[in-house]
mmCIF entry with sequence, helices, sheets and N, C-alpha, C, O atoms, coordinates in Angstrom:
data_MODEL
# 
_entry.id   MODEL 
# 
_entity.id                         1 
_entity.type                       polymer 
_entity.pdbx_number_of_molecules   1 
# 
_entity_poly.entity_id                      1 
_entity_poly.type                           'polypeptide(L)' 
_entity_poly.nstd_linkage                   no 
_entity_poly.nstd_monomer                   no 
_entity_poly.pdbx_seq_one_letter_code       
;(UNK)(UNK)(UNK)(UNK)(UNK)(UNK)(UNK)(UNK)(UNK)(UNK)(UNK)(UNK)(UNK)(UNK)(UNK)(UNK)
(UNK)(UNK)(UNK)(UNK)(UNK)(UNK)(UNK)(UNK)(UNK)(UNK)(UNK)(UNK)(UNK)(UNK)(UNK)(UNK)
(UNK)(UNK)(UNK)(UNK)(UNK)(UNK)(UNK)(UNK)(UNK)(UNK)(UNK)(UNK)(UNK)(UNK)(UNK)
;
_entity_poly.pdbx_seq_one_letter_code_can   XXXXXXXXXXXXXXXXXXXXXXXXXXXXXXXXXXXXXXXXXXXXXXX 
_entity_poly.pdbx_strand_id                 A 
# 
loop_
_entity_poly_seq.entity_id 
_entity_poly_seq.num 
_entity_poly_seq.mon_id 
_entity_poly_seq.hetero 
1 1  UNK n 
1 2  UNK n 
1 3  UNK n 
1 4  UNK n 
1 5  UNK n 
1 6  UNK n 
1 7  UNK n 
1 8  UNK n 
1 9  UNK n 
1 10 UNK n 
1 11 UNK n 
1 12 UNK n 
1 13 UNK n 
1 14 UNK n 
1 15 UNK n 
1 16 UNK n 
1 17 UNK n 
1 18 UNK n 
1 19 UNK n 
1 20 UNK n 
1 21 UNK n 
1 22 UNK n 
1 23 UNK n 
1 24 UNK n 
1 25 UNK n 
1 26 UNK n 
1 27 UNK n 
1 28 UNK n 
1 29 UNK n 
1 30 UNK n 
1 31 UNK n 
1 32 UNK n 
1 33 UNK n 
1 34 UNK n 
1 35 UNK n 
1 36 UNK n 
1 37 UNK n 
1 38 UNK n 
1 39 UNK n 
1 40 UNK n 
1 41 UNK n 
1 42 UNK n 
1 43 UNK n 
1 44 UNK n 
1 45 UNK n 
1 46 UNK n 
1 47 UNK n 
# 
_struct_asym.id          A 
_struct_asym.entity_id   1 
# 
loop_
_struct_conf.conf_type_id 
_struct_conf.id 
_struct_conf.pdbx_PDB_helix_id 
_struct_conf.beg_label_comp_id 
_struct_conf.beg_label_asym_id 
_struct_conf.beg_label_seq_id 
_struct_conf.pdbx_beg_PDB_ins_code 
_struct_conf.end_label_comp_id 
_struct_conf.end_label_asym_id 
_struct_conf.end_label_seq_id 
_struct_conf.pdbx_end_PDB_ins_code 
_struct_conf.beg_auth_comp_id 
_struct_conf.beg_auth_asym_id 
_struct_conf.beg_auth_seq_id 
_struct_conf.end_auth_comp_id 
_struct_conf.end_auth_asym_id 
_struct_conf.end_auth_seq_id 
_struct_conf.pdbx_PDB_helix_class 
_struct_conf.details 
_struct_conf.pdbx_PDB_helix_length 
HELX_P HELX_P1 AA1 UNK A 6  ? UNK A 14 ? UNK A 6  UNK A 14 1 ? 9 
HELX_P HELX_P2 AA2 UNK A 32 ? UNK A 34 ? UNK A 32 UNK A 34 5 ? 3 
# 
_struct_conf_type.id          HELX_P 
_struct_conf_type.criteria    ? 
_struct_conf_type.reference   ? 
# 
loop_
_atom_site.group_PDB 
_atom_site.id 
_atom_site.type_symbol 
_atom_site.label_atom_id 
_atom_site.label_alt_id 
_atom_site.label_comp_id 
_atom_site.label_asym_id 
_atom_site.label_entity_id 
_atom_site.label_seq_id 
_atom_site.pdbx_PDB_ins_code 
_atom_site.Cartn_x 
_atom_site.Cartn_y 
_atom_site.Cartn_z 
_atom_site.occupancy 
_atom_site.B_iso_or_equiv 
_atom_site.pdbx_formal_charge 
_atom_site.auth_seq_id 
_atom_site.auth_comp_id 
_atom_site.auth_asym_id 
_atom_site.auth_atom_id 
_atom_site.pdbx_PDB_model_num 
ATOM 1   N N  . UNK A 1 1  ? 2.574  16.313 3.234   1.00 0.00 ? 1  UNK A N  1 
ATOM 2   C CA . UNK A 1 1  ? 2.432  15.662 1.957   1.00 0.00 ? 1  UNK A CA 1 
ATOM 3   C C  . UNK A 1 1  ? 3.292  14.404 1.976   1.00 0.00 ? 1  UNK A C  1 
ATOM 4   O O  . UNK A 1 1  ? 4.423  14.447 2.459   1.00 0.00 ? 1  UNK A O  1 
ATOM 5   N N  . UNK A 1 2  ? 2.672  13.033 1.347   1.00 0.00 ? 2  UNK A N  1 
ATOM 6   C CA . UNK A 1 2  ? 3.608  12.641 1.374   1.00 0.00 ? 2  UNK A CA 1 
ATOM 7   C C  . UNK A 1 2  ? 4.052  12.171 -0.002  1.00 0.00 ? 2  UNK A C  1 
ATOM 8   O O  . UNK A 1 2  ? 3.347  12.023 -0.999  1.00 0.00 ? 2  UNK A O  1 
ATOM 9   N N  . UNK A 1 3  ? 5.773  11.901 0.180   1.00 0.00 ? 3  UNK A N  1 
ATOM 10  C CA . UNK A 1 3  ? 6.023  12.123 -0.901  1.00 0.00 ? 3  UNK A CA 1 
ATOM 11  C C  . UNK A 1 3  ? 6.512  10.364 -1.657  1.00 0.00 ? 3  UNK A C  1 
ATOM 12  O O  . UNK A 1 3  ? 6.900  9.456  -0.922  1.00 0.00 ? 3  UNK A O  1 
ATOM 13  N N  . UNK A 1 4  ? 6.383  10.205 -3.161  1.00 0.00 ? 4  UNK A N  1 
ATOM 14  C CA . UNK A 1 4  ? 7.256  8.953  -3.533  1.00 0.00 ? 4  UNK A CA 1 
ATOM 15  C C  . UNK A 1 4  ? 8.410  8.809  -3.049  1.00 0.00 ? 4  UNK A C  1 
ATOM 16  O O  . UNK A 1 4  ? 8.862  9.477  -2.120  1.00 0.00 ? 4  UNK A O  1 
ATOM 17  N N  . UNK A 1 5  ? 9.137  7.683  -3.802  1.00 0.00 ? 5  UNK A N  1 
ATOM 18  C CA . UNK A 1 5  ? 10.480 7.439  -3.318  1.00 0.00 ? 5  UNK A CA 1 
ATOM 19  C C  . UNK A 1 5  ? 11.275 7.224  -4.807  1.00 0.00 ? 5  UNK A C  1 
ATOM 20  O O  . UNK A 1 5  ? 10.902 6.577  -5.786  1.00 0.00 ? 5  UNK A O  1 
ATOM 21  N N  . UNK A 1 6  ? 12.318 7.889  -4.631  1.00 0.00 ? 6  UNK A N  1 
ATOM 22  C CA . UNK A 1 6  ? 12.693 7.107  -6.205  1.00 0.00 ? 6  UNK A CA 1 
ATOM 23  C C  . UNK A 1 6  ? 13.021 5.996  -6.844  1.00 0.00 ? 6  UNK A C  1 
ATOM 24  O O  . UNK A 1 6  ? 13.343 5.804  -8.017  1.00 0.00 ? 6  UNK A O  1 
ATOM 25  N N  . UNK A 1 7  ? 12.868 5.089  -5.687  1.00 0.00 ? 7  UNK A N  1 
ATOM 26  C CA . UNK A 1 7  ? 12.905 3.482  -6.091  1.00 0.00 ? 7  UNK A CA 1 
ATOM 27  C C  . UNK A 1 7  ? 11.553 3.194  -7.283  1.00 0.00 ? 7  UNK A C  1 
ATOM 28  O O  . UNK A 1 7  ? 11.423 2.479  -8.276  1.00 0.00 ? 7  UNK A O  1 
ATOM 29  N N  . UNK A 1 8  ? 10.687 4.183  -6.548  1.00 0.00 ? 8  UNK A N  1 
ATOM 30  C CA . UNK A 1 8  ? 9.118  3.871  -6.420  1.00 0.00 ? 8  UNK A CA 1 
ATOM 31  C C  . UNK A 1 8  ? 8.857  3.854  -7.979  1.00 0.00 ? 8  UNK A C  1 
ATOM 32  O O  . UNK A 1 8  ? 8.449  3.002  -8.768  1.00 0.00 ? 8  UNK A O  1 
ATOM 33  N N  . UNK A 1 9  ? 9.468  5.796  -8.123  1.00 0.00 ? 9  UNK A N  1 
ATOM 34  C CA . UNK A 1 9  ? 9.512  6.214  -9.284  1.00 0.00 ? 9  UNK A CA 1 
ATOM 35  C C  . UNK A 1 9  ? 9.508  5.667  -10.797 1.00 0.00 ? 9  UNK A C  1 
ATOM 36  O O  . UNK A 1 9  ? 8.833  5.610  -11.825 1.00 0.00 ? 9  UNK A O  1 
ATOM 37  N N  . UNK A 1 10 ? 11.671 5.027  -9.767  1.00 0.00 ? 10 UNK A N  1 
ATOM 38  C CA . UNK A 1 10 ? 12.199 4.140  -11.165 1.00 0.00 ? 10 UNK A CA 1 
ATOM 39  C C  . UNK A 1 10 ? 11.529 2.822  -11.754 1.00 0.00 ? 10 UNK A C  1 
ATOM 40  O O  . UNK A 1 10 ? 11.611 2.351  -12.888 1.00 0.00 ? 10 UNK A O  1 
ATOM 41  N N  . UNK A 1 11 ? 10.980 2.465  -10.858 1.00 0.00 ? 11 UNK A N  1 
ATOM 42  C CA . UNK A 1 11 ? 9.914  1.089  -10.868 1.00 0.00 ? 11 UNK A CA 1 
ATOM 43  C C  . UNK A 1 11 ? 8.747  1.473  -11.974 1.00 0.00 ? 11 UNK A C  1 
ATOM 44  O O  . UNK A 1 11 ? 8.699  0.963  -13.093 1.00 0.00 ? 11 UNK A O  1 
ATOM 45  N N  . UNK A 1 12 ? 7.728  2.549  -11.431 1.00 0.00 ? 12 UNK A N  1 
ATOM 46  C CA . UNK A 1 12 ? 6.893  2.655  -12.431 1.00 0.00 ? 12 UNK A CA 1 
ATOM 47  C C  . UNK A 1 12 ? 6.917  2.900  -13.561 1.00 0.00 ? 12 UNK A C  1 
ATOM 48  O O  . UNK A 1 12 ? 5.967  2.543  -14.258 1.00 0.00 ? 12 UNK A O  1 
ATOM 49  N N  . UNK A 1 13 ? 8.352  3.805  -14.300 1.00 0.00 ? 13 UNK A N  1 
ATOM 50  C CA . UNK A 1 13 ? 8.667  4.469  -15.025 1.00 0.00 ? 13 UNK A CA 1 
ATOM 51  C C  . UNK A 1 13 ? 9.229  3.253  -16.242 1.00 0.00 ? 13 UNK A C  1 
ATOM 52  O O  . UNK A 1 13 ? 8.996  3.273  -17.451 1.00 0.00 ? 13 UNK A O  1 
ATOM 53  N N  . UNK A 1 14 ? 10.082 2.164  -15.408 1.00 0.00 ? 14 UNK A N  1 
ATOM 54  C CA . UNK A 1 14 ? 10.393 1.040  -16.470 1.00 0.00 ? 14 UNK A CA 1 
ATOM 55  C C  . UNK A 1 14 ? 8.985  -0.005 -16.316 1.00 0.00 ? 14 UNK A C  1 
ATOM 56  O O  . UNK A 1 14 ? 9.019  -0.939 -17.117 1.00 0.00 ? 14 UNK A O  1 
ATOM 57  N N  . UNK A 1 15 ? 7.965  0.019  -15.555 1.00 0.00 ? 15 UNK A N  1 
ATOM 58  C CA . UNK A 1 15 ? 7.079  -0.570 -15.976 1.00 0.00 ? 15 UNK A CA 1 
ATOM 59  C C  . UNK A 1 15 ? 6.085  -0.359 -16.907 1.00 0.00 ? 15 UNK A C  1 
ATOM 60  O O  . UNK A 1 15 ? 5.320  -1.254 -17.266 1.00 0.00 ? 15 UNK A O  1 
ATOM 61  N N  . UNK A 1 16 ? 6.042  1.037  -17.416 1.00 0.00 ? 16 UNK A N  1 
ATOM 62  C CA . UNK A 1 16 ? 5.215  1.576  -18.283 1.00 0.00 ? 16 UNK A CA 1 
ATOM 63  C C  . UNK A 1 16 ? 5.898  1.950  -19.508 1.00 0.00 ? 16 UNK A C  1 
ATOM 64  O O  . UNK A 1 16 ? 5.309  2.463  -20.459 1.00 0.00 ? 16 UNK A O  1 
ATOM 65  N N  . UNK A 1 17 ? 7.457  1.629  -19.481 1.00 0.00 ? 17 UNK A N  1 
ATOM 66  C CA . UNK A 1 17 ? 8.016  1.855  -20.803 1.00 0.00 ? 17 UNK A CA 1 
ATOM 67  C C  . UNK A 1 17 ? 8.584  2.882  -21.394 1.00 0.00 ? 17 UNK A C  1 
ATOM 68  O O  . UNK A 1 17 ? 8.934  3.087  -22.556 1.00 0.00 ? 17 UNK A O  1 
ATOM 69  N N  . UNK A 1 18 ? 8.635  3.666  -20.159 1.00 0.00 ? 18 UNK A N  1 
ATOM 70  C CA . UNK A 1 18 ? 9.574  4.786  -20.041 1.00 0.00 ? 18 UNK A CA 1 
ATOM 71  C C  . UNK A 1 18 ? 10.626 5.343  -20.836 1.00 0.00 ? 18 UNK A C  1 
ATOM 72  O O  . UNK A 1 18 ? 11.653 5.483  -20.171 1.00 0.00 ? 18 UNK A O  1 
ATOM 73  N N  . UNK A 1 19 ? 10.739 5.752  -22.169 1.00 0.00 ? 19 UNK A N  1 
ATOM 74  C CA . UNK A 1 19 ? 12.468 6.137  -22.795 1.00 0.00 ? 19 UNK A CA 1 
ATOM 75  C C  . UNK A 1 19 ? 12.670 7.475  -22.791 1.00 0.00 ? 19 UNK A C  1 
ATOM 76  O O  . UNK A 1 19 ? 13.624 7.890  -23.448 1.00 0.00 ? 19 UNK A O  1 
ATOM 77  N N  . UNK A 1 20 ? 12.119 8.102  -22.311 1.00 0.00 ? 20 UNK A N  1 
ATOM 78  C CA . UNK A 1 20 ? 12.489 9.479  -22.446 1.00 0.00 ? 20 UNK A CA 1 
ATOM 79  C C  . UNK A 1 20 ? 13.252 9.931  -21.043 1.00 0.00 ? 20 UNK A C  1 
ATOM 80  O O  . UNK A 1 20 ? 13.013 9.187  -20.093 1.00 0.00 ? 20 UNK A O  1 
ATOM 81  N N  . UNK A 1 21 ? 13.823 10.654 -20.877 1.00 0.00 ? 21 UNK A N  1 
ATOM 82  C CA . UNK A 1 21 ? 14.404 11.541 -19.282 1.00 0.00 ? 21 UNK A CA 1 
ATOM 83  C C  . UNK A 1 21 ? 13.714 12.000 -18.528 1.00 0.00 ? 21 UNK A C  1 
ATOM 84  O O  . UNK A 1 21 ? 12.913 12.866 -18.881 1.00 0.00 ? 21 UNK A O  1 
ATOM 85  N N  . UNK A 1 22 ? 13.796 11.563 -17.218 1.00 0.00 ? 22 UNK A N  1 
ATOM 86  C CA . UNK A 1 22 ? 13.127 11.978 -15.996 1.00 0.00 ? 22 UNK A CA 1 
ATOM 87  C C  . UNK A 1 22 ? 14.029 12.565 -15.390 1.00 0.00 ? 22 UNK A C  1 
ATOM 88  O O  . UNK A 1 22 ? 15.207 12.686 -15.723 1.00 0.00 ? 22 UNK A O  1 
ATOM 89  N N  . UNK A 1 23 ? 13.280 13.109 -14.095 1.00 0.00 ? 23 UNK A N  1 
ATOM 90  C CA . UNK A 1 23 ? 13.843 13.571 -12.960 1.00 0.00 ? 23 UNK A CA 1 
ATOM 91  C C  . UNK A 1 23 ? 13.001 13.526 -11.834 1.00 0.00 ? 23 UNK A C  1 
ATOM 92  O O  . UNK A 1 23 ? 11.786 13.454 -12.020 1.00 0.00 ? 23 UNK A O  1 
ATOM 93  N N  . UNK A 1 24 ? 13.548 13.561 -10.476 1.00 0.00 ? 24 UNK A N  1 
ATOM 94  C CA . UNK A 1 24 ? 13.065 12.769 -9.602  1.00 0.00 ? 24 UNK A CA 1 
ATOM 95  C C  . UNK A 1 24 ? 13.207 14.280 -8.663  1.00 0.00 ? 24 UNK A C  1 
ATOM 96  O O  . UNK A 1 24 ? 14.186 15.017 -8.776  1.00 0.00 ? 24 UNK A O  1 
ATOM 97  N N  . UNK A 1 25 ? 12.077 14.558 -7.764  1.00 0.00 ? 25 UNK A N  1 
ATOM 98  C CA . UNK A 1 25 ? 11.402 15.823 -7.431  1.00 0.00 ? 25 UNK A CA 1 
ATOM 99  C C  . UNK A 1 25 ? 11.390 15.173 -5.900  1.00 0.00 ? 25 UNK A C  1 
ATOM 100 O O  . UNK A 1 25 ? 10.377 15.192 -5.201  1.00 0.00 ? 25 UNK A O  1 
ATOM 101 N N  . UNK A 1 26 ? 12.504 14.662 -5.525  1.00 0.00 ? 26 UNK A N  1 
ATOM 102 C CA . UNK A 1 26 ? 12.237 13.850 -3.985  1.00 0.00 ? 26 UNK A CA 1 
ATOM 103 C C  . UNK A 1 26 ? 11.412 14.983 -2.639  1.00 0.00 ? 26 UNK A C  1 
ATOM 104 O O  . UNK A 1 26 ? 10.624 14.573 -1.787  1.00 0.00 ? 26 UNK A O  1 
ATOM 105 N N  . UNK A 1 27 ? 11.813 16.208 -2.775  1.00 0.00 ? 27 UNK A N  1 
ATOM 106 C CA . UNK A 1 27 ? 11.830 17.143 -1.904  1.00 0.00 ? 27 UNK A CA 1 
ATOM 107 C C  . UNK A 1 27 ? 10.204 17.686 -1.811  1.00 0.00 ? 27 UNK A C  1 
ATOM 108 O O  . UNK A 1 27 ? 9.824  18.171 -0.746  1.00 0.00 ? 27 UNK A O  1 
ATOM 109 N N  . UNK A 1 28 ? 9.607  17.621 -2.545  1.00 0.00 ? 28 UNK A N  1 
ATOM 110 C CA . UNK A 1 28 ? 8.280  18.101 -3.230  1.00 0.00 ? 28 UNK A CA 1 
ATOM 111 C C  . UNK A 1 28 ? 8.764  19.605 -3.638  1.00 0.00 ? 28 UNK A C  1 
ATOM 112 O O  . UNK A 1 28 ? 7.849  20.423 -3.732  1.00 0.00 ? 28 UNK A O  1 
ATOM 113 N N  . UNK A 1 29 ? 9.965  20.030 -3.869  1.00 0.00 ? 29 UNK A N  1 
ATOM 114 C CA . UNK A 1 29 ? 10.454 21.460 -4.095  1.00 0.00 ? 29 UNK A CA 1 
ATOM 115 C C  . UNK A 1 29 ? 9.585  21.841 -5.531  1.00 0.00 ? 29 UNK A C  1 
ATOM 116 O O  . UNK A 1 29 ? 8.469  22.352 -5.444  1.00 0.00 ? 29 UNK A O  1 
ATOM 117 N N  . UNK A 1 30 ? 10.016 21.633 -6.437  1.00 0.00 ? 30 UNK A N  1 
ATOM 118 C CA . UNK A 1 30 ? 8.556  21.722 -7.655  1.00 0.00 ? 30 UNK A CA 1 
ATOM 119 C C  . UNK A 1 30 ? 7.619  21.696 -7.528  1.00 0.00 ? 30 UNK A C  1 
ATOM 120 O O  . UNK A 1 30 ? 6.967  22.643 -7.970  1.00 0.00 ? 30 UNK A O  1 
ATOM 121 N N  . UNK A 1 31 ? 6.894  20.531 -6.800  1.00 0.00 ? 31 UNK A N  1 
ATOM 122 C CA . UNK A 1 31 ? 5.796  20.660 -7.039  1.00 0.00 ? 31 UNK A CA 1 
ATOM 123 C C  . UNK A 1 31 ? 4.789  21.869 -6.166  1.00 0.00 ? 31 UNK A C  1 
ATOM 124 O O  . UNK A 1 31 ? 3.776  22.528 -6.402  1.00 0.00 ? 31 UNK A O  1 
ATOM 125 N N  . UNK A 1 32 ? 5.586  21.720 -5.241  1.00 0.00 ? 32 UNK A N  1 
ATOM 126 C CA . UNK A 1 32 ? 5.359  23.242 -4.612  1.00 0.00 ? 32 UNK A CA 1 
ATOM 127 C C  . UNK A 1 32 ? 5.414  24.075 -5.492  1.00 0.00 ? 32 UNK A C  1 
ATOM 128 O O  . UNK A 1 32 ? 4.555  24.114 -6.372  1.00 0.00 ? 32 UNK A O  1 
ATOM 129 N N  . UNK A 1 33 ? 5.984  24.547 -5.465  1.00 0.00 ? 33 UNK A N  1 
ATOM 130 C CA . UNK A 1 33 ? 6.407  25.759 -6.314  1.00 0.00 ? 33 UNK A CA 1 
ATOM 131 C C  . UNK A 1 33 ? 5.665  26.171 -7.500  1.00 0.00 ? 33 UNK A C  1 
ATOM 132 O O  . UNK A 1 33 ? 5.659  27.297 -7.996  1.00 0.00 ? 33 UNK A O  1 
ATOM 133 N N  . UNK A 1 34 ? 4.785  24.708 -8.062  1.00 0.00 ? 34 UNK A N  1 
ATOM 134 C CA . UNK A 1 34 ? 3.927  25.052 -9.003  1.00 0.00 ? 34 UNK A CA 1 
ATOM 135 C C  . UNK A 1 34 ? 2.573  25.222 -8.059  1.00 0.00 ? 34 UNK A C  1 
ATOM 136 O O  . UNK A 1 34 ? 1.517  25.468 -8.642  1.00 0.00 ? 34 UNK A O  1 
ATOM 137 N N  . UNK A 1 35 ? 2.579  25.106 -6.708  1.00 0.00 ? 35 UNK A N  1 
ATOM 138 C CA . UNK A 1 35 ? 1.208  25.199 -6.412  1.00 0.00 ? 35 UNK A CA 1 
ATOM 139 C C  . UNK A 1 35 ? 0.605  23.802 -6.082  1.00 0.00 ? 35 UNK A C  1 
ATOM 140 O O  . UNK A 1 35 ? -0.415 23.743 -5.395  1.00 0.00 ? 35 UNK A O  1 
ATOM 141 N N  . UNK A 1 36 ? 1.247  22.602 -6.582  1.00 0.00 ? 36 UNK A N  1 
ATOM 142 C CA . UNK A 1 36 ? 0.666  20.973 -6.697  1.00 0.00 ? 36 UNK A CA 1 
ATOM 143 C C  . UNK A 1 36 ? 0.687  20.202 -5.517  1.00 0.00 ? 36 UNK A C  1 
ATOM 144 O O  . UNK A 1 36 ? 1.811  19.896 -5.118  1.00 0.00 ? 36 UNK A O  1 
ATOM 145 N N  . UNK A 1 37 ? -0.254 19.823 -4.879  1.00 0.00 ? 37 UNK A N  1 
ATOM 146 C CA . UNK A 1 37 ? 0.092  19.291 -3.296  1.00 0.00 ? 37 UNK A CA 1 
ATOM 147 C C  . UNK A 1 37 ? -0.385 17.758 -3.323  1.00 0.00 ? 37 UNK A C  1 
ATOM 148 O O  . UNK A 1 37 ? -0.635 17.164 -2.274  1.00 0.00 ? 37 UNK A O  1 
ATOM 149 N N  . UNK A 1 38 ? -0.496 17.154 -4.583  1.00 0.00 ? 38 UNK A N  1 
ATOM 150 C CA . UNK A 1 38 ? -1.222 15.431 -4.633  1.00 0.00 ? 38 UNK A CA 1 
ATOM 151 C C  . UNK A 1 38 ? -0.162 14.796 -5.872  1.00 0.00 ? 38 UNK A C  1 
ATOM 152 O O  . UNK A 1 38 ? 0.336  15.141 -6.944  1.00 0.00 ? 38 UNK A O  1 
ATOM 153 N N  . UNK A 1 39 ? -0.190 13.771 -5.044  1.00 0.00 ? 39 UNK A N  1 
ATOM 154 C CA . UNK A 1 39 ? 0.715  12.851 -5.552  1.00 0.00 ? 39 UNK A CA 1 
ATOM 155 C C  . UNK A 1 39 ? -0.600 11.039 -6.087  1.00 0.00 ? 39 UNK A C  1 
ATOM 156 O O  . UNK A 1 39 ? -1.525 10.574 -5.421  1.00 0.00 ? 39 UNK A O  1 
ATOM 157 N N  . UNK A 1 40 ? -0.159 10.655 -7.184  1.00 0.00 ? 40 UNK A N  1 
ATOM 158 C CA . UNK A 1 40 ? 0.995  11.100 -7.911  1.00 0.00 ? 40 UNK A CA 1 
ATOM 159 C C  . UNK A 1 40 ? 0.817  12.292 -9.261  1.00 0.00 ? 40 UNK A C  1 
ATOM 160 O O  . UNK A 1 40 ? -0.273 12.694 -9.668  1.00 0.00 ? 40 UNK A O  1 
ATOM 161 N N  . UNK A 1 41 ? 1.734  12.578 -9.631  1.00 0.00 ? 41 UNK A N  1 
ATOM 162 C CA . UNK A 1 41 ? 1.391  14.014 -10.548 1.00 0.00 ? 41 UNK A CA 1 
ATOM 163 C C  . UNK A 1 41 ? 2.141  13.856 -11.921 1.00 0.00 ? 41 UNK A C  1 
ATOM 164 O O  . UNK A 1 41 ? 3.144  13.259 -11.530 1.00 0.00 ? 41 UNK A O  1 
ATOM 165 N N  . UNK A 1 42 ? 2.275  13.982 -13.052 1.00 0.00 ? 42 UNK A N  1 
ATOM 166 C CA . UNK A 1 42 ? 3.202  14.081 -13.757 1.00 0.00 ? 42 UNK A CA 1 
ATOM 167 C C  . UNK A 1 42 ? 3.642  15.442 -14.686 1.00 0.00 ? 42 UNK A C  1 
ATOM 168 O O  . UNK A 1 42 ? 2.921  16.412 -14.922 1.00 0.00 ? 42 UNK A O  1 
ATOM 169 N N  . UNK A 1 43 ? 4.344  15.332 -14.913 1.00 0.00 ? 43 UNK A N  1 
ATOM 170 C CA . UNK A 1 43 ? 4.883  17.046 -15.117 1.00 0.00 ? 43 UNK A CA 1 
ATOM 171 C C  . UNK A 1 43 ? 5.437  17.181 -16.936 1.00 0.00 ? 43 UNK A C  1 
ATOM 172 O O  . UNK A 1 43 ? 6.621  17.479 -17.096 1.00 0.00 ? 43 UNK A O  1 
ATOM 173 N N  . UNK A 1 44 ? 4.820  17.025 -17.836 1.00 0.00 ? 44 UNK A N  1 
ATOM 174 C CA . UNK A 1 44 ? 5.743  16.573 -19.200 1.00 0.00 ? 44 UNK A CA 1 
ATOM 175 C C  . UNK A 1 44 ? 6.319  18.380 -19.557 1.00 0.00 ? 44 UNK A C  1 
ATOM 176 O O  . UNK A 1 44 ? 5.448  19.180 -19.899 1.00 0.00 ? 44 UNK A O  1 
ATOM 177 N N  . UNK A 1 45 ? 7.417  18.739 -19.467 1.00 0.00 ? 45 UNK A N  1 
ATOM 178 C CA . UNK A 1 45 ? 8.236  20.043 -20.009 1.00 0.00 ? 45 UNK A CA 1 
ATOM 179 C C  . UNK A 1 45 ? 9.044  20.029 -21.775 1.00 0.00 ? 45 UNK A C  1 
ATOM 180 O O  . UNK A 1 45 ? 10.180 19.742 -22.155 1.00 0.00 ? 45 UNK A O  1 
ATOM 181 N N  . UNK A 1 46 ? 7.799  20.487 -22.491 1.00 0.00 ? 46 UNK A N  1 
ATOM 182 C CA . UNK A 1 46 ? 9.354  20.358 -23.968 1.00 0.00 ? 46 UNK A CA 1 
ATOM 183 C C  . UNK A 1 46 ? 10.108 21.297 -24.137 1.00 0.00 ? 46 UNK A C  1 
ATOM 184 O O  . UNK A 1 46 ? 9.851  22.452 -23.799 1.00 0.00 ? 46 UNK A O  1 
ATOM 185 N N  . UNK A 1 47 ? 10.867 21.020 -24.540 1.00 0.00 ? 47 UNK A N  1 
ATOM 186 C CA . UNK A 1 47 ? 11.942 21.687 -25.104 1.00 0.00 ? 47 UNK A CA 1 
ATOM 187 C C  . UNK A 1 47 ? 12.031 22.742 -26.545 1.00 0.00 ? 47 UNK A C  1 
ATOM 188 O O  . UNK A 1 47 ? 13.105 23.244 -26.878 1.00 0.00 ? 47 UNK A O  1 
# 
């Protein structure tokens, strides 16, 4: 798999206007774990 970078990440994230909290999944350890093997993916979790 291959995976982003978090440059990549932080880039898209302030290009689209981003204010809420991220986190950066460098390892693909999540997305594994949910089963998810394609990038790119987004993951929204509330609270």
């Amino acid at each position: 798999m291959s995976l982003d970078t978090l440059e990549r990440g932080a880039s898209y994230a302030e290009d689209a206007g981003v204010t809420f909290p991220s986190a950066f999944d460098g390892d693909g350890e999540v997305l594994s774990s949910l089963g998810l093997n394609n990038l790119p993916y987004s993951l929204l979790i509330g609270c």
